[in-house]
C-alpha positions as CSV (number, residue, x, y, z in Angstrom):
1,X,0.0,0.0,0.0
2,X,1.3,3.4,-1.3
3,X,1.2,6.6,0.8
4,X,-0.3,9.8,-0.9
5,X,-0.1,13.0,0.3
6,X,-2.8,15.2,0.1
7,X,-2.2,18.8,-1.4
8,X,-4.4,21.6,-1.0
9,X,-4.7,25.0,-2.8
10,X,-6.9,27.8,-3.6
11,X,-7.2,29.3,-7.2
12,X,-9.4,32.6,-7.5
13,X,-10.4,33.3,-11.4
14,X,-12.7,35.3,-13.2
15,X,-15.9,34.3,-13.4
16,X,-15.8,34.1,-17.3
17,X,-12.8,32.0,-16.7
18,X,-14.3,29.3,-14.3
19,X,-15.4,26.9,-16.9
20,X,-12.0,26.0,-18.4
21,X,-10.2,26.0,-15.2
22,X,-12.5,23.4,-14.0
23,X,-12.0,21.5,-17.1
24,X,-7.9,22.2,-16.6
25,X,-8.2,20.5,-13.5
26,X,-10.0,17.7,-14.3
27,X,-8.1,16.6,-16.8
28,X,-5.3,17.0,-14.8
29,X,-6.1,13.9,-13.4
30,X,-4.5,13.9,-9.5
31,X,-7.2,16.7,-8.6
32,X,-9.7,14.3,-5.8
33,X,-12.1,17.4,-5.0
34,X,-13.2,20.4,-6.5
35,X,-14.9,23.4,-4.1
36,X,-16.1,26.2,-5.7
37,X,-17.5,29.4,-3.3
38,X,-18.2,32.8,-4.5
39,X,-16.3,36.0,-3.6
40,X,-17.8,35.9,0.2
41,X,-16.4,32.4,1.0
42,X,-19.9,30.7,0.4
43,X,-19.9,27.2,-1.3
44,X,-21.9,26.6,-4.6
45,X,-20.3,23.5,-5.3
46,X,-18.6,20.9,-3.8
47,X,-17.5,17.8,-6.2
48,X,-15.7,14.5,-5.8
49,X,-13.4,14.9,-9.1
50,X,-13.2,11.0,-8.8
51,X,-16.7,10.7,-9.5
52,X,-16.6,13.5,-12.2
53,X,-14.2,11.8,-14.6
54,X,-17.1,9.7,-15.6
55,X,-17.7,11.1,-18.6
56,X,-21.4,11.0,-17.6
57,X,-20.7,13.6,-14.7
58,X,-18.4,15.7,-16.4
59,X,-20.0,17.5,-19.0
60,X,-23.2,18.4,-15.9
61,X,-20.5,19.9,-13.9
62,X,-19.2,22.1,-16.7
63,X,-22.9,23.5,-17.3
64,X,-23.3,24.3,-13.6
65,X,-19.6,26.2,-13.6
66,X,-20.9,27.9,-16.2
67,X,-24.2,29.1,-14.5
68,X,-22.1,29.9,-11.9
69,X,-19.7,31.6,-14.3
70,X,-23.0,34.1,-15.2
71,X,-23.9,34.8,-12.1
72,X,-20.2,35.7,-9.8
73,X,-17.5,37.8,-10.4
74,X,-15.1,36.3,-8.8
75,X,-14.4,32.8,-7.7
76,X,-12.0,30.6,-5.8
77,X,-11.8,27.0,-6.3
78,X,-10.3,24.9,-4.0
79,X,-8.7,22.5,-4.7
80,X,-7.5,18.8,-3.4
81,X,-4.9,16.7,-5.2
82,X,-3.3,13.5,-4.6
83,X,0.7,13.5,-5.0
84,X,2.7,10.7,-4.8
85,X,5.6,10.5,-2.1
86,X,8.8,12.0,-3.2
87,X,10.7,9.0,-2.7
88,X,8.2,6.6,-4.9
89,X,9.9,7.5,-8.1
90,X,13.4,6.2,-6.7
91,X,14.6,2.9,-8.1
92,X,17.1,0.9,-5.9
């Protein structure tokens, strides 16, 4: 069994922007968790990324960023990503 660390980070963008950054970070692939919240700290969506590379998922999610994308100036997204252990790409 592997340890992964968890990273976190915050990403404010443009509400016109929102749309492709969540798509960015999707296919990404390490992201595990997507928050979005409006320029008062509010959530307005919370996702399991895991759950949104289903191809079924992914494309609802888009069309919700981009409602949200219409209605907020500014948002931050937080974000949650899995890295690997600095060590695990050693070979002995």
């Amino acid at each position: 069994m592997s340890n992964i660390d968890q990273v976190f980070e915050q990403i404010k963008v443009a509400g016109k922007d929102l749309v492709d950054k969540v798509a960015e970070l999707i296919q990404e692939g390490n992201v595990r968790h997507l928050i979005i919240k409006n320029e008062h700290g509010h959530t307005l969506v919370e996702v399991p990324v895991t759950v949104a590379t289903i191809g079924a998922v992914v494309a609802p999610l888009l069309a919700v960023a981009g409602a949200l994308a219409a209605a907020v100036g500014v948002c931050t997204i937080e974000v949650e990503r899995n890295t690997p252990p600095a060590d695990s790409t050693r070979k002995d």
